[in-house]
N, CA, C and O of each residue as an XYZ file, in Angstrom:
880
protein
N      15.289    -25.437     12.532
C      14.333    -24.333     12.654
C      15.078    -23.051     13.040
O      15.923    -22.867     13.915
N      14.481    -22.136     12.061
C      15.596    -20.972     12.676
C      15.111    -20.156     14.048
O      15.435    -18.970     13.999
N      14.648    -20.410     14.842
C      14.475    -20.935     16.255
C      15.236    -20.390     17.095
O      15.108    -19.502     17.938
N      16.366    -21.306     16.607
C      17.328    -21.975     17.345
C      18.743    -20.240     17.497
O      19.505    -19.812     18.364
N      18.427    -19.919     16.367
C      19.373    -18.807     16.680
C      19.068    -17.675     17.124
O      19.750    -16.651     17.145
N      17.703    -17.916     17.597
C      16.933    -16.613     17.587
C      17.134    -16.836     19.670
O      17.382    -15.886     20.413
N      16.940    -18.284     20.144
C      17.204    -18.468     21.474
C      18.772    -17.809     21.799
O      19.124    -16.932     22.588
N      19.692    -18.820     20.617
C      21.458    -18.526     21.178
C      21.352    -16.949     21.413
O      21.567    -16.411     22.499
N      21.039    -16.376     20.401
C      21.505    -15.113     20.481
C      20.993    -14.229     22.143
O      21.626    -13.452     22.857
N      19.657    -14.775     22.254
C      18.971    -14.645     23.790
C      19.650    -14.735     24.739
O      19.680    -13.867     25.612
N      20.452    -15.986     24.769
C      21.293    -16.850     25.786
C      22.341    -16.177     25.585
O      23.170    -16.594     26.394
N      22.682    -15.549     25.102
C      24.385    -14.493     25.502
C      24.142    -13.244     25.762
O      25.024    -12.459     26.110
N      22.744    -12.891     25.597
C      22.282    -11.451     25.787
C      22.339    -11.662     27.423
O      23.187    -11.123     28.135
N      21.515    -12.353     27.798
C      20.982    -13.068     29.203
C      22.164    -12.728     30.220
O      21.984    -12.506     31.417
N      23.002    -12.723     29.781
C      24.651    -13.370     30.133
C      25.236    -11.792     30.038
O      26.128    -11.426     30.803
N      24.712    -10.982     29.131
C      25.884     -9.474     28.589
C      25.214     -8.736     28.527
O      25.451     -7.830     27.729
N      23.787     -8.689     29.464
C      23.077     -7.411     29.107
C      23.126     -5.597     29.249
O      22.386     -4.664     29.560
N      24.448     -5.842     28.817
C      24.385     -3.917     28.401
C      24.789     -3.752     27.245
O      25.225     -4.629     26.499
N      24.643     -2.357     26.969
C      25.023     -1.561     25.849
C      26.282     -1.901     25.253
O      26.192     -2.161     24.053
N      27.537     -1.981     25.797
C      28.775     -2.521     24.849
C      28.812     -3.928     24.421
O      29.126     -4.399     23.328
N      28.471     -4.437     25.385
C      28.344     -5.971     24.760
C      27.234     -5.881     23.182
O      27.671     -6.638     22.315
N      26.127     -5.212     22.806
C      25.505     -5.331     22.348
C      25.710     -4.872     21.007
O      25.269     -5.370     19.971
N      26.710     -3.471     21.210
C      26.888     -2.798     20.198
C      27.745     -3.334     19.364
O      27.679     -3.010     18.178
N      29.009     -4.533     19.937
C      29.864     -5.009     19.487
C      29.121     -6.413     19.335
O      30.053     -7.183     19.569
N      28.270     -7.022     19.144
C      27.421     -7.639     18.425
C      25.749     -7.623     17.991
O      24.726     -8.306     18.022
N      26.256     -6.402     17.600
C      25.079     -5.909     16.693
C      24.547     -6.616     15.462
O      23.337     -6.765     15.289
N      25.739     -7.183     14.348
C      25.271     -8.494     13.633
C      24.623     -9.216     14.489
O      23.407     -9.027     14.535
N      25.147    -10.111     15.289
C      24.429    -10.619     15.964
C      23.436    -10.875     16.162
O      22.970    -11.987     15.913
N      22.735     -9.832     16.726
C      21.303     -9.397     16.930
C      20.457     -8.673     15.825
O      19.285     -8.304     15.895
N      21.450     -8.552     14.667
C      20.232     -8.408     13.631
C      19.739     -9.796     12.956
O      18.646     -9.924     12.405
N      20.664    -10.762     13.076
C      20.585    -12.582     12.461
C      19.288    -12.604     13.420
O      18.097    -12.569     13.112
N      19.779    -12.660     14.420
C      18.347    -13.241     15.119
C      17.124    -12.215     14.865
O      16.011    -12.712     15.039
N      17.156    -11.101     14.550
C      16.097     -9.995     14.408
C      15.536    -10.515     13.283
O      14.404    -10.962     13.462
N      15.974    -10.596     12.174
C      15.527    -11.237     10.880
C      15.038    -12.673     10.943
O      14.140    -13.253     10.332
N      15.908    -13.071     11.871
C      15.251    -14.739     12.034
C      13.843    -14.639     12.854
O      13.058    -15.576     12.712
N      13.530    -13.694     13.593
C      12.207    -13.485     14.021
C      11.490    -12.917     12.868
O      10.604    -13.628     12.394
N      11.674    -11.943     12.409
C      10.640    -11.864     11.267
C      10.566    -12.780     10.487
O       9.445    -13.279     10.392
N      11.164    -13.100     10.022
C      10.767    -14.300      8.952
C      10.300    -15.171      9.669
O       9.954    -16.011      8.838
N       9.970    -15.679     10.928
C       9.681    -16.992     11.724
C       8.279    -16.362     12.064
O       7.513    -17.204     12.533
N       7.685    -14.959     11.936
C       6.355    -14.514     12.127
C       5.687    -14.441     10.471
O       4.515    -14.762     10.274
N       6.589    -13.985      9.357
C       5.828    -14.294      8.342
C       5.436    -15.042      8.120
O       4.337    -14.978      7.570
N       6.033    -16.284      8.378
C       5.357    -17.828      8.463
C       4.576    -18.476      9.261
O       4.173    -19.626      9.088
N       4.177    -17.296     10.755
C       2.995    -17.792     11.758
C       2.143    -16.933     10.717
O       1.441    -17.729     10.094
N       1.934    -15.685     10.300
C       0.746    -15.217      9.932
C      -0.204    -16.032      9.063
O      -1.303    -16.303      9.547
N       0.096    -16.456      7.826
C      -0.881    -17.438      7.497
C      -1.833    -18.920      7.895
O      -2.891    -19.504      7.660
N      -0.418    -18.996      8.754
C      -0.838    -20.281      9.927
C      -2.349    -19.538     11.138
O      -3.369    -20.130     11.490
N      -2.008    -18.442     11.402
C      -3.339    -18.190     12.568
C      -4.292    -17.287     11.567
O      -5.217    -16.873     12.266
N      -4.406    -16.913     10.495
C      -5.236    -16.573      9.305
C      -6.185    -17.429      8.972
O      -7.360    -17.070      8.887
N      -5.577    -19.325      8.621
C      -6.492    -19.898      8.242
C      -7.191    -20.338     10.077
O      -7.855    -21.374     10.051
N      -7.128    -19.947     10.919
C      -7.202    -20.632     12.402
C      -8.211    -19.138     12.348
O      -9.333    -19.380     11.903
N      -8.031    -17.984     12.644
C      -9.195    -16.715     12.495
C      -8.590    -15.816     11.986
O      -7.813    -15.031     12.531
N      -8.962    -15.884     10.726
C      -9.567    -14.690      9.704
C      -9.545    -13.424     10.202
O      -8.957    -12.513      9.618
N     -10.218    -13.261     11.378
C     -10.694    -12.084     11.769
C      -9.281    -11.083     12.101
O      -9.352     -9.873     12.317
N      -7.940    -11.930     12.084
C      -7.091    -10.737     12.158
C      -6.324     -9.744     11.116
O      -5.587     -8.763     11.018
N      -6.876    -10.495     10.587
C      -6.773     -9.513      9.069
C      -5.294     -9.800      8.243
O      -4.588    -10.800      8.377
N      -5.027     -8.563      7.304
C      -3.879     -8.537      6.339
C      -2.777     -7.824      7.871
O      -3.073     -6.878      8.602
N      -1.552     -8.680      7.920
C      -0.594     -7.843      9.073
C       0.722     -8.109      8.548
O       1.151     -8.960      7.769
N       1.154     -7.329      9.067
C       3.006     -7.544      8.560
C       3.376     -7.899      9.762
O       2.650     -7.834     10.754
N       4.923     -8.430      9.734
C       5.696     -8.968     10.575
C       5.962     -8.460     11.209
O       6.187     -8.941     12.319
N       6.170     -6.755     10.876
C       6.944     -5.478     11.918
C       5.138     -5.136     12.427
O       5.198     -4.513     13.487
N       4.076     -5.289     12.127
C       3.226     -4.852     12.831
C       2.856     -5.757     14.063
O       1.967     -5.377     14.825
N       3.608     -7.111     14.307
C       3.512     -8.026     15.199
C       4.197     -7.959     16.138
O       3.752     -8.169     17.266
N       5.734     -7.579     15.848
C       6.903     -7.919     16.765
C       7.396     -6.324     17.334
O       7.530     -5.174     16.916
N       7.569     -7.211     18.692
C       8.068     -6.100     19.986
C       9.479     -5.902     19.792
O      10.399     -6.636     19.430
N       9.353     -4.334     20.242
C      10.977     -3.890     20.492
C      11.816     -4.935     21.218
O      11.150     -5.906     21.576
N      12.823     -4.968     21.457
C      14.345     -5.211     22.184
C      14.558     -4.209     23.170
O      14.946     -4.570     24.281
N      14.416     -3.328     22.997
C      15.253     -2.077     23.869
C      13.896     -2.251     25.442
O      12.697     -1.999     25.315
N      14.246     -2.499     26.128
C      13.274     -2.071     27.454
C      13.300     -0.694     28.084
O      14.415     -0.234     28.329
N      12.291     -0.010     28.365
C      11.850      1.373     28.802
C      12.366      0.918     30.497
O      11.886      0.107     31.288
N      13.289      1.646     30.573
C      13.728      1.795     32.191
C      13.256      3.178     32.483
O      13.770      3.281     33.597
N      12.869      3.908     32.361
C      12.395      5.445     33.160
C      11.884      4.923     34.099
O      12.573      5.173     35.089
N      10.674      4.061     34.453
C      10.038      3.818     36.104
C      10.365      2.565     36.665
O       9.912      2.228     37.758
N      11.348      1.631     35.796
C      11.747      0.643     36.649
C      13.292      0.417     37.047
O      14.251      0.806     36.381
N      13.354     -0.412     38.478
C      14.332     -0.386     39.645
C      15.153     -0.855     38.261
O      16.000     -0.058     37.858
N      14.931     -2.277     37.397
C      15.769     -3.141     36.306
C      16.335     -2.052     35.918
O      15.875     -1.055     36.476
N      17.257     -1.837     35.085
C      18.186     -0.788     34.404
C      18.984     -1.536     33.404
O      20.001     -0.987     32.979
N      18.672     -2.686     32.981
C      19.095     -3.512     31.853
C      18.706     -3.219     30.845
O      17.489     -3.382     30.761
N      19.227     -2.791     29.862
C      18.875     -2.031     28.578
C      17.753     -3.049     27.797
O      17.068     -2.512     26.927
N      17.568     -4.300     28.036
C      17.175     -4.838     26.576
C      16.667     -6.197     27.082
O      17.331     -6.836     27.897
N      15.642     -6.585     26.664
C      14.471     -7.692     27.020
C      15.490     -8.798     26.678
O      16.304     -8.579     25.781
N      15.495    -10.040     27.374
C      16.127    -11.296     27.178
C      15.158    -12.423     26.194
O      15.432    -13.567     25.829
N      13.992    -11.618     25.961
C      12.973    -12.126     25.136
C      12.699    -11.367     23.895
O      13.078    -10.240     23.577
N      11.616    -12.619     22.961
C      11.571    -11.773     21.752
C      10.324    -12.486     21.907
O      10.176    -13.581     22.450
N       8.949    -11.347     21.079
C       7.853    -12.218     21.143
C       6.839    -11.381     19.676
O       7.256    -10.480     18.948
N       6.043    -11.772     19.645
C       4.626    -11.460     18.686
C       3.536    -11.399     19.120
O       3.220    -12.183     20.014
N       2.788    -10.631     18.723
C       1.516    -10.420     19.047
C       0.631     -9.979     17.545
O       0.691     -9.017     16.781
N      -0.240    -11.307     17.608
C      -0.832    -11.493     16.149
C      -2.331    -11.230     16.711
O      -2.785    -12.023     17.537
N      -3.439     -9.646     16.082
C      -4.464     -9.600     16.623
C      -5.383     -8.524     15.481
O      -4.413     -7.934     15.006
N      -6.032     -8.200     15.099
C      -6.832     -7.127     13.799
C      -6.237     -5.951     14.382
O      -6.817     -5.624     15.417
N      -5.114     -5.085     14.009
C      -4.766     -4.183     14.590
C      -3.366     -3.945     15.039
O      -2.951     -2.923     15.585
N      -2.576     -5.198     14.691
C      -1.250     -5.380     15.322
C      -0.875     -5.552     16.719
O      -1.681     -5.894     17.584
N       0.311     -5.319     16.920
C       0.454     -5.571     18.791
C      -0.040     -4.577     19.502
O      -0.047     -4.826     20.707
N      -0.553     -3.295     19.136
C      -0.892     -2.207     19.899
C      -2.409     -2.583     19.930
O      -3.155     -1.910     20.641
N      -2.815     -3.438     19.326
C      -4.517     -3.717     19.163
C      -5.112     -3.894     20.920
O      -4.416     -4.382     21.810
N      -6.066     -3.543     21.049
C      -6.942     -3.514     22.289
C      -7.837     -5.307     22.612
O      -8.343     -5.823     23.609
N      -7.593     -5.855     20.829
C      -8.359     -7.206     20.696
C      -7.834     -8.597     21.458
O      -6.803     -8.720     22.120
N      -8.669     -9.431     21.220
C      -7.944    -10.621     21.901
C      -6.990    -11.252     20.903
O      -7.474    -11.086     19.784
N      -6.133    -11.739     20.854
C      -5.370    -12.184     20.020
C      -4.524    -13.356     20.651
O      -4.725    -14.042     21.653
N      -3.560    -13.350     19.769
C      -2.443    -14.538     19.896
C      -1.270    -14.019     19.805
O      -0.918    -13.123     19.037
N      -0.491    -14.713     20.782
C       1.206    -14.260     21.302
C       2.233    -15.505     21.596
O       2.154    -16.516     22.295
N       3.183    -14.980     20.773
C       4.599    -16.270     20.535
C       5.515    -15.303     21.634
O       5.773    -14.100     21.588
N       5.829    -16.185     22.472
C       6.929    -15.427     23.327
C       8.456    -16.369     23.443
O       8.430    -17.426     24.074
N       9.495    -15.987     22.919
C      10.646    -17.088     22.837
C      11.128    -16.243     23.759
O      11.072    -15.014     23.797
N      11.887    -17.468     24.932
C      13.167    -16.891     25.783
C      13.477    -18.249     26.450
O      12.616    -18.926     27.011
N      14.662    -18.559     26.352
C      15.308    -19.602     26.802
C      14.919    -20.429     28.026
O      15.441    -20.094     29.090
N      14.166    -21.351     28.024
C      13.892    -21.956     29.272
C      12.873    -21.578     29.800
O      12.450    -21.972     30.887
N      11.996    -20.171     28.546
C      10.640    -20.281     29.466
C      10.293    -20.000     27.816
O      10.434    -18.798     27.592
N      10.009    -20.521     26.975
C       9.129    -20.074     25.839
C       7.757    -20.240     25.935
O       7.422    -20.791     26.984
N       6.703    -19.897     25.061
C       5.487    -20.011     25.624
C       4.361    -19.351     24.048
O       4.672    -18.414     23.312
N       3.073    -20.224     23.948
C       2.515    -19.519     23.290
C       1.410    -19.188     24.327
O       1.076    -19.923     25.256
N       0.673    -17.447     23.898
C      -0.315    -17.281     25.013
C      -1.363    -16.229     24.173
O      -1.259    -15.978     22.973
N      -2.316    -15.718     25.020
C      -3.018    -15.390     24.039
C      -4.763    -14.672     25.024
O      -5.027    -15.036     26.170
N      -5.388    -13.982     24.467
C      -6.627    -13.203     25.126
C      -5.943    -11.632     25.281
O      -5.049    -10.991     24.729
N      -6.826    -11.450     26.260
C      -6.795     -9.780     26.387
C      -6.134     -9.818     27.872
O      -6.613    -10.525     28.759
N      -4.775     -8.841     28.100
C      -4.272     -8.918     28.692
C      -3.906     -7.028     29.171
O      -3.167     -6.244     28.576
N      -4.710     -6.799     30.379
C      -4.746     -4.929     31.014
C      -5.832     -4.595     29.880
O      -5.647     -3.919     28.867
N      -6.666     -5.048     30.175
C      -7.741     -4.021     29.323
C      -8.265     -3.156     29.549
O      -8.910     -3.337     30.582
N      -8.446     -1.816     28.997
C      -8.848     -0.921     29.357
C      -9.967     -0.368     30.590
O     -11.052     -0.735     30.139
N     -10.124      0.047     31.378
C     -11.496      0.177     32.505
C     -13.025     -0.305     31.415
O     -13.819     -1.200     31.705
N     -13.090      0.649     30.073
C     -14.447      0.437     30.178
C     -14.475     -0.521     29.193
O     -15.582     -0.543     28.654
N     -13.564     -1.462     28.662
C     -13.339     -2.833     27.933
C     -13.668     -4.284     29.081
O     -14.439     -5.242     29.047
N     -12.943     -3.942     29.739
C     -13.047     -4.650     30.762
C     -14.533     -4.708     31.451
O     -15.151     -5.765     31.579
N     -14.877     -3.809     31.751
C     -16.494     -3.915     31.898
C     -17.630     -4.683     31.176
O     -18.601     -5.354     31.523
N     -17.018     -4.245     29.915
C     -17.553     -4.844     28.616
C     -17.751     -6.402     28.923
O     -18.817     -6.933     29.234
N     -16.222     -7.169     28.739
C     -15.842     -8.134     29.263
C     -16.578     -9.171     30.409
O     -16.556    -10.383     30.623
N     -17.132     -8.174     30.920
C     -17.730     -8.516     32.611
C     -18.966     -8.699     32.001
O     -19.723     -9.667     32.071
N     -19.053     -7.884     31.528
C     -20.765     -7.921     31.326
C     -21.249     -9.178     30.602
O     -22.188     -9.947     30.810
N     -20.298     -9.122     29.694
C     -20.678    -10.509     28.670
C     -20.611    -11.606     29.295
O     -21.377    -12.500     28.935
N     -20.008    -11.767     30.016
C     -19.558    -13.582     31.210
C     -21.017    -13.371     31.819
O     -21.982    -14.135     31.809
N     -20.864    -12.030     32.378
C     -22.305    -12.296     33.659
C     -23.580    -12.768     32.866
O     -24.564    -13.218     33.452
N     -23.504    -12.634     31.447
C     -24.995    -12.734     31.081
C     -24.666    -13.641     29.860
O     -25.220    -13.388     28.790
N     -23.971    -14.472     29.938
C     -23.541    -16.033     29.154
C     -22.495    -16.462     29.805
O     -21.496    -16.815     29.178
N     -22.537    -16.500     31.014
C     -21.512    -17.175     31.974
C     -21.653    -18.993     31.390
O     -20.714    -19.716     31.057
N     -22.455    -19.186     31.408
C     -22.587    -20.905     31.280
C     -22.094    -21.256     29.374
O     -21.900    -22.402     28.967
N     -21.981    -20.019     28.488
C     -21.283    -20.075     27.419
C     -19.795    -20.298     27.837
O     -19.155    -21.298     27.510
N     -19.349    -19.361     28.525
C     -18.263    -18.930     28.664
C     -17.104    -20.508     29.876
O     -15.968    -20.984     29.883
N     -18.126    -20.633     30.479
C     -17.847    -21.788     30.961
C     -17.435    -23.229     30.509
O     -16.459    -23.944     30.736
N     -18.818    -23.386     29.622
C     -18.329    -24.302     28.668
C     -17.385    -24.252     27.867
O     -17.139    -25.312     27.293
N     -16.673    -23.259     27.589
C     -15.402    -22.974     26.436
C     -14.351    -23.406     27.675
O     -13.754    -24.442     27.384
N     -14.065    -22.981     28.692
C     -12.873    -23.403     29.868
C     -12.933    -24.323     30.317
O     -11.961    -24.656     30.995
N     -14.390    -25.509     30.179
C     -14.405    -26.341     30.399
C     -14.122    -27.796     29.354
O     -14.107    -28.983     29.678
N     -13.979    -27.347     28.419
C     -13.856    -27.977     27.142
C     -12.425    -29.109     27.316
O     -11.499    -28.769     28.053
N     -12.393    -30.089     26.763
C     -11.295    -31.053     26.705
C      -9.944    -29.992     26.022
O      -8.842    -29.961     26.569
N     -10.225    -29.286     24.936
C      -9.556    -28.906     24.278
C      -8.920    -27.596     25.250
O      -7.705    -27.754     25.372
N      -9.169    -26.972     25.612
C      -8.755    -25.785     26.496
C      -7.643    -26.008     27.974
O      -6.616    -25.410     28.296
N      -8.470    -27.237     28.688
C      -7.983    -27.896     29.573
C      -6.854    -28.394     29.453
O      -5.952    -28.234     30.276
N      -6.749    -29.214     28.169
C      -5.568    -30.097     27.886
C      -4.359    -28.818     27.292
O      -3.142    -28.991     27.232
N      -5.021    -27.701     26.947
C      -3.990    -26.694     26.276
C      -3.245    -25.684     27.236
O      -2.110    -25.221     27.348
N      -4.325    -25.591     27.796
C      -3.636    -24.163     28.811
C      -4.382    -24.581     30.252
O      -4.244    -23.556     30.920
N      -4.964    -25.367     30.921
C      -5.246    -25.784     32.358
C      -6.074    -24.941     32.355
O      -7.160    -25.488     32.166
N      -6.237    -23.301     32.520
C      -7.123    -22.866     33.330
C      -6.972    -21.245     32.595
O      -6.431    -21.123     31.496
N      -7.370    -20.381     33.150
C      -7.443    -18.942     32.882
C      -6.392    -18.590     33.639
O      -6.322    -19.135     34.741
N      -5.229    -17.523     33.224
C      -4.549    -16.848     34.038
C      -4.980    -16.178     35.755
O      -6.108    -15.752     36.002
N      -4.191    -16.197     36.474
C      -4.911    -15.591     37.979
C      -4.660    -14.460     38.172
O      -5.263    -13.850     39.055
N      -3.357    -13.640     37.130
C      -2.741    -12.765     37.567
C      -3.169    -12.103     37.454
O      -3.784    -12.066     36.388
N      -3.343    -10.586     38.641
C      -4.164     -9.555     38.724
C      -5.493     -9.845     39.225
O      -6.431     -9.049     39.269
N      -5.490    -10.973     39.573
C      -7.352    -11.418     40.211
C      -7.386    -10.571     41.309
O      -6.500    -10.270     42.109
N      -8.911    -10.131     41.194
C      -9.886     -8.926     42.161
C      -9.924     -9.989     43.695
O     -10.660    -10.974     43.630
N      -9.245     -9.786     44.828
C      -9.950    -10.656     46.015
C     -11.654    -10.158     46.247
O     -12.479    -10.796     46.901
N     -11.825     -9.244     45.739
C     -13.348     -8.875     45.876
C     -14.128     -9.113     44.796
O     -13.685     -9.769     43.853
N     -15.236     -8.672     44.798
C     -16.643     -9.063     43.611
C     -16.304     -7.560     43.445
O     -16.143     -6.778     44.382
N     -16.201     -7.208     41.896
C     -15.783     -5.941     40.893
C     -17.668     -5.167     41.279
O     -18.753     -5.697     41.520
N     -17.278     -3.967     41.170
C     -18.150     -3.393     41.594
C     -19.424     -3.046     40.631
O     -18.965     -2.707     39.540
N     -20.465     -3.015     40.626
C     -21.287     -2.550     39.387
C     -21.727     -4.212     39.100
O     -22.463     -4.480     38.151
N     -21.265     -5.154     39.903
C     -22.065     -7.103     39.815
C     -22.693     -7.225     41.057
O     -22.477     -6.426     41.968
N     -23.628     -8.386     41.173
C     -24.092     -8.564     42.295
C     -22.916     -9.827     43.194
O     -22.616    -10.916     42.704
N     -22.534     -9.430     44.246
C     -21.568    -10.041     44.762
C     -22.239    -11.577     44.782
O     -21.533    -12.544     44.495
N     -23.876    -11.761     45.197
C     -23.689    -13.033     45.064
C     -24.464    -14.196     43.531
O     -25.280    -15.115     43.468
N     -23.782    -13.591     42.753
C     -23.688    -14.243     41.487
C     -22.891    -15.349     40.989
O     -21.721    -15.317     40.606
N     -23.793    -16.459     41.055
C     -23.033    -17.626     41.304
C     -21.287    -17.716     40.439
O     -20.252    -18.346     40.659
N     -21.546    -17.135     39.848
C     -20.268    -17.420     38.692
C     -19.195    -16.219     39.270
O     -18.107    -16.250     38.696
N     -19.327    -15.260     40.228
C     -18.883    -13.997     40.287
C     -17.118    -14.319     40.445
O     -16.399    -13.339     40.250
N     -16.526    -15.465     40.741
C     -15.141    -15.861     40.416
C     -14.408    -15.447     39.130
O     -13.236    -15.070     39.125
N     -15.354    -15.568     37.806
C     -15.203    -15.226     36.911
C     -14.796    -13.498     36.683
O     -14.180    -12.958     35.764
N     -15.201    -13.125     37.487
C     -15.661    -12.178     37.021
C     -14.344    -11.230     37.835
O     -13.990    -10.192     37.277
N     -13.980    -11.452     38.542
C     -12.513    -10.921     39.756
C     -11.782    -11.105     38.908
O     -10.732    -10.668     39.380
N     -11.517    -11.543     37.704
C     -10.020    -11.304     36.835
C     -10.439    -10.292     35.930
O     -11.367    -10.249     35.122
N      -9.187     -9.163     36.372
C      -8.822     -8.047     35.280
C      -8.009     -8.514     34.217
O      -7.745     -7.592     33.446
N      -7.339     -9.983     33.771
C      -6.832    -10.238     32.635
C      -7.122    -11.279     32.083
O      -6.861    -12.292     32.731
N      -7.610    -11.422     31.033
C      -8.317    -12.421     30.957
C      -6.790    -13.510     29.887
O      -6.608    -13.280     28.691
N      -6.233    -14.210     30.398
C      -5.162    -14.614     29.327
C      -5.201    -16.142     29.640
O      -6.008    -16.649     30.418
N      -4.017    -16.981     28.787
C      -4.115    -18.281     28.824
C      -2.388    -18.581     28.028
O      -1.867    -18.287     26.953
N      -1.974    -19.310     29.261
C      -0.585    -19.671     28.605
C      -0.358    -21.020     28.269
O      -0.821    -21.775     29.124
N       0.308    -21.712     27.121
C       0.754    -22.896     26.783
C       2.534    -23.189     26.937
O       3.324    -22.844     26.058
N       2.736    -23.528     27.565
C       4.629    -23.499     27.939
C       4.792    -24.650     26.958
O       3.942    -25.527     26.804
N       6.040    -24.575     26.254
C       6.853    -25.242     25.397
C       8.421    -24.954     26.127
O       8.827    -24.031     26.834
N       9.084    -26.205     25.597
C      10.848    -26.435     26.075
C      11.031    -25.692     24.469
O      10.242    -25.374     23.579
N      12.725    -25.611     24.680
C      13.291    -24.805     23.736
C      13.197    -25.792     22.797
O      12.904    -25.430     21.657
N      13.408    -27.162     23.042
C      13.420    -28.378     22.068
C      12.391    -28.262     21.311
O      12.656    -28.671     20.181
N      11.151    -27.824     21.436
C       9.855    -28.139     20.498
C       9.583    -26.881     20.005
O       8.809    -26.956     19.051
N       9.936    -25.680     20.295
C      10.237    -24.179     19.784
C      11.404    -24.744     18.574
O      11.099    -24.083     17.581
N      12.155    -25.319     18.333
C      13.090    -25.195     17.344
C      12.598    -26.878     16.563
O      13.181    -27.328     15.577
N      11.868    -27.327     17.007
C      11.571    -28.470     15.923
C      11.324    -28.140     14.610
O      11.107    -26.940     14.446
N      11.284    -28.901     13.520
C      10.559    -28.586     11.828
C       8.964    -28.767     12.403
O       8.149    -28.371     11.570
N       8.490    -29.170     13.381
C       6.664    -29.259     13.289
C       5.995    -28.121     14.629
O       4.928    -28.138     15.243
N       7.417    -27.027     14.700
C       6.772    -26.082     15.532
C       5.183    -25.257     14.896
O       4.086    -25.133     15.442
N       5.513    -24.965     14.002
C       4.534    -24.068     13.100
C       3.342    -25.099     13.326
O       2.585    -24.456     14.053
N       2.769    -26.309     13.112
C       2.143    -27.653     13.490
C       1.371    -27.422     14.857
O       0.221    -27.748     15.152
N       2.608    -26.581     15.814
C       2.170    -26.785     17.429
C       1.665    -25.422     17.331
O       0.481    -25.530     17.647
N       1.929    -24.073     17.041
C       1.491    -23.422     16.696
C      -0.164    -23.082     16.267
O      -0.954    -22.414     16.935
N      -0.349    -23.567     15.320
C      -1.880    -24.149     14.986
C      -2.642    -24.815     15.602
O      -3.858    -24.625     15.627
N      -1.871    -25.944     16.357
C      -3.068    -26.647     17.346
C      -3.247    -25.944     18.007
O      -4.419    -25.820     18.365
N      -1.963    -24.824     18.730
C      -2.661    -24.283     20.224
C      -3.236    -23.069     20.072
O      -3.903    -22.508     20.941
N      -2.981    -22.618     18.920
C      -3.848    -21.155     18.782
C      -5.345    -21.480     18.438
O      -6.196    -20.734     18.922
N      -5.664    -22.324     17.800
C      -7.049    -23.140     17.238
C      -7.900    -23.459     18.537
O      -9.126    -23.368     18.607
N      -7.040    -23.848     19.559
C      -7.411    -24.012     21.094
C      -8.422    -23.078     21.894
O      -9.405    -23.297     22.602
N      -7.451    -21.441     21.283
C      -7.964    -20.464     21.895
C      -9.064    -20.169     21.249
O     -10.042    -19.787     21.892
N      -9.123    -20.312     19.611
C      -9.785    -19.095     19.552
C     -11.456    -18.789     20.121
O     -12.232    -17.835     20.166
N     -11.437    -20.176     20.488
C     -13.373    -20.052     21.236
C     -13.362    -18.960     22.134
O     -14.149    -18.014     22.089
N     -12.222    -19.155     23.153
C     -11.724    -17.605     24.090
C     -11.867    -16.225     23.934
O     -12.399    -15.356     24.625
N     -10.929    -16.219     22.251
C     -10.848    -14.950     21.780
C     -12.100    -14.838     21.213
O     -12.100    -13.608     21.161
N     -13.011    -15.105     20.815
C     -13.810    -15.159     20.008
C     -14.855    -14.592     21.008
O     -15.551    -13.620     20.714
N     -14.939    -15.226     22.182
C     -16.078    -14.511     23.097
C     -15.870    -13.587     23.630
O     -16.864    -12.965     24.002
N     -14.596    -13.046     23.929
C     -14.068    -12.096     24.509
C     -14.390    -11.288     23.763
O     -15.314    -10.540     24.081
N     -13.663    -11.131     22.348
C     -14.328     -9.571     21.146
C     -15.584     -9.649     21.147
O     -16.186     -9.015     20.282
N     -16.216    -10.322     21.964
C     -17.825     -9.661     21.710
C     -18.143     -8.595     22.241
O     -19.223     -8.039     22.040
N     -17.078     -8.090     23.128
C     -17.116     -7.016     23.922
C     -17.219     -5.629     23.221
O     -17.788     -4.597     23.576
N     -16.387     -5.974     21.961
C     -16.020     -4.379     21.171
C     -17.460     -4.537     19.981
O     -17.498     -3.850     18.960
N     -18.431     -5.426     20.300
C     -19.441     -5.045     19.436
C     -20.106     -3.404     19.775
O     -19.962     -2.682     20.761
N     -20.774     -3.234     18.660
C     -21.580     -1.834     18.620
C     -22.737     -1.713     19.602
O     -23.408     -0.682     19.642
């Protein structure tokens, strides 16, 4: 699976992360650059027949830069030790819930929902749980969800009841997460298998009841 060179090349970045090391393997990092696109042209039809709803996308409308923005952070390492995708109606800049391949050595991962959503998306969001909470429940409670991703992300959870709900609304737990996401961890071994694309499909197929309730938010 070409995978596999898309990690090595990770694993020496990991190891050489500045600018000369990089420039003097710049092949390098275009093998693996190409080996990511082509390894997303071949997820797109895979989460197409799984939901439709993300439309016609290219490979460069999926995949994230390399270079990391240091202007406000302490890190000063030029360049992500990861490479990932974000497959959603709109590309990676999309506001939608979608699906995300994240490769990096020893932590790969497929993940997926709406992750910093906007103030009045997020509301949106809220609103819809509070008034089909027992929909929304049943989808996290499902065999299939459980066995895929355990639970809803915590990160960024409200210690308080979000303002504009009634604090004592039985479900109001729900409702304290500003991100609504869901991760599936994979070893590098099953990221580079021939039946990754296979694992791929089961676990995005997982989500999409998730994503699916979540965009109800951007209705009219």
């Amino acid at each position: 699976m070409i995978t596999k060179d898309i990690l090595q090349f990770l694993q020496e970045l990991k190891q050489n992360n500045n600018r000369e090391w990089f420039a003097e393997n710049k092949k390098q990092y275009e093998k693996a650059n190409e080996a990511l696109l082509s390894l997303v042209k071949q997820i797109i039809p895979v989460i197409q027949l799984v939901d439709p709803t993300i439309g016609d996308l290219a490979p460069k409308d999926c995949v994230f830069r390399i270079y990391r923005d240091t202007r406000f952070s302490p890190d000063k390492t030029p360049y992500k030790t990861n490479m990932g995708a974000y497959f959603a109606r709109g590309g990676k800049k999309s506001a939608y819930a979608g699906y995300y391949m994240h490769l990096e050595p020893g932590n790969c991962m497929l993940a997926g929902g709406i992750w910093m959503p906007e103030p009045e998306v997020l509301k949106k969001i809220r609103q819809e749980i509070y008034y089909n909470s027992a929909e929304f429940k049943t989808i996290l409670n499902s065999k299939s969800f459980i066995e895929n991703f355990g639970a809803l992300s915590e990160d960024g959870k409200l210690k308080n009841p979000p303002r504009d709900f009634p604090a004592d609304f039985p479900d109001i737990d729900l409702l304290k997460n500003k991100n609504f996401t869901m991760y599936h961890s994979l070893d590098d071994k099953a990221v580079c298998a021939e039946n990754y694309l296979a694992i791929v499909s089961k676990t995005f197929e997982a989500m999409k009841p998730i994503n699916d309730f979540l965009n109800k938010a951007f209705r009219d």
